[in-house]
C-alpha positions in Angstrom: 8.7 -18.6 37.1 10.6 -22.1 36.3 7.3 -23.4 36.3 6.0 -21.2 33.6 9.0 -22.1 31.6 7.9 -25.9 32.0 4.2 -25.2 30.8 5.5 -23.0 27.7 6.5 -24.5 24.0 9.9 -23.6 22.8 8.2 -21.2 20.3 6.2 -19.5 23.2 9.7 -19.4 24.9 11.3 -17.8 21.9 8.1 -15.6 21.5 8.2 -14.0 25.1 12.0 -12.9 24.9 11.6 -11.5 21.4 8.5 -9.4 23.2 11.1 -8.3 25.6 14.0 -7.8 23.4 11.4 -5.6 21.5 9.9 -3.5 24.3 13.3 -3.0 26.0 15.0 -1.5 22.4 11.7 0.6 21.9 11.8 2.2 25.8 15.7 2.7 24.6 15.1 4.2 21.6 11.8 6.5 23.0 14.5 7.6 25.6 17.1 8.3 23.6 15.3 10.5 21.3 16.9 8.5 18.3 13.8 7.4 17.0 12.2 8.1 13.4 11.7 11.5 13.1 8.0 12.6 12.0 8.0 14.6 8.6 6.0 17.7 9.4 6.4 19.7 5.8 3.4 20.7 4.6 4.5 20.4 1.1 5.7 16.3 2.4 2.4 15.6 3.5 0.8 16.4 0.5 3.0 14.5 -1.6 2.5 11.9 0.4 -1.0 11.9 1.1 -1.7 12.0 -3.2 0.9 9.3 -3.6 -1.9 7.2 -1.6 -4.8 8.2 -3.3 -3.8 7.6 -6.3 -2.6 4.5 -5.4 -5.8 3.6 -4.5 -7.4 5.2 -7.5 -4.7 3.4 -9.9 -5.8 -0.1 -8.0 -9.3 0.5 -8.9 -9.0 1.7 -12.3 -6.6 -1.5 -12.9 -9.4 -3.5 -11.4 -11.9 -1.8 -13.4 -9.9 -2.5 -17.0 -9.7 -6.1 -15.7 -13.4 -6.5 -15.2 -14.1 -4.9 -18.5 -11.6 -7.5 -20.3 -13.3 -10.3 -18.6 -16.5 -8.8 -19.7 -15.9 -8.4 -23.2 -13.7 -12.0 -23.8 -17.1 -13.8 -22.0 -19.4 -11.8 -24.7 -21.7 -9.6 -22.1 -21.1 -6.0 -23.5 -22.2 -5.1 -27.0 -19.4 -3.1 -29.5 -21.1 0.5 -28.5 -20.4 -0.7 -24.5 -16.4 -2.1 -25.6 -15.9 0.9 -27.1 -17.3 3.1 -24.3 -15.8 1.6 -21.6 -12.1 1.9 -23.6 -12.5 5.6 -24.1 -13.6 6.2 -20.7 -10.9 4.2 -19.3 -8.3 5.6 -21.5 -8.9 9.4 -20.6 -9.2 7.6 -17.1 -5.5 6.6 -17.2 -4.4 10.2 -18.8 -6.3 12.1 -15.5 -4.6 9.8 -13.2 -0.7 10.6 -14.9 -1.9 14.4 -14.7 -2.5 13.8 -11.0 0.5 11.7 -10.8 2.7 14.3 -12.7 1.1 17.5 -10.4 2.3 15.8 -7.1 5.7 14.9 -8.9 5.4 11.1 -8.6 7.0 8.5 -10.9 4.7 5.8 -12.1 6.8 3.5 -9.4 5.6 5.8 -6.8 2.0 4.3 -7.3 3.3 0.6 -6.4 3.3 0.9 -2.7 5.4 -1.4 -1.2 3.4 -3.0 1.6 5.8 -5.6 3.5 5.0 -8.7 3.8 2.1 -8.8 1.8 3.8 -7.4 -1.7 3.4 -4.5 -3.9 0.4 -2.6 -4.4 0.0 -3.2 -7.8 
């Protein structure tokens, strides 16, 4: 075992007791029963699951506006094509705060907060 310890870098070191630390407070926790509970409401679940689609629909429709502004500043879509993809884009954004509004969700409910990497949108 001291030999191991000898082979390791400070960070492995630091690495392997975290790992323990970790497992030891989960096998506590899982016998314990103190754990997160899971959410079993039907009425929850549905929430939840339109809060991520829509999500996911507002982060494409965000990327689609995008695309269409880089589009029309670099000259590639005619005045009939700017003004079609605005309309649809606009009644677009009005379907998505009906959805949004149905499931009872703020507009801050669409910006998932995803840890480390940063909001959604």
């Amino acid at each position: 075992m001291i030999s191991d310890l000898d082979s390791m870098t400070t960070e492995e070191i630091l690495e392997s007791d975290l790992d323990r630390a970790l497992r030891e407070q989960q096998a506590r926790t899982v016998k314990s029963g103190d754990g997160p509970k899971i959410e079993i409401d039907p009425e929850n679940v549905r929430r939840g699951l339109g809060q991520l689609v829509l999500t996911v629909v507002k982060l494409l429709h965000e990327l689609m506006e995008r695309q269409a502004l880089r589009r029309a500043e670099a000259g590639t879509l005619t005045e009939a094509e700017i003004e079609a993809v605005g309309r649809t884009l606009m009644l677009q954004a009005d379907e998505i705060d009906e959805l949004r509004e149905h499931f009872g969700l703020d507009p801050e409910d669409l910006n998932l907060d995803l840890g480390p990497l940063g909001k959604v949108l």
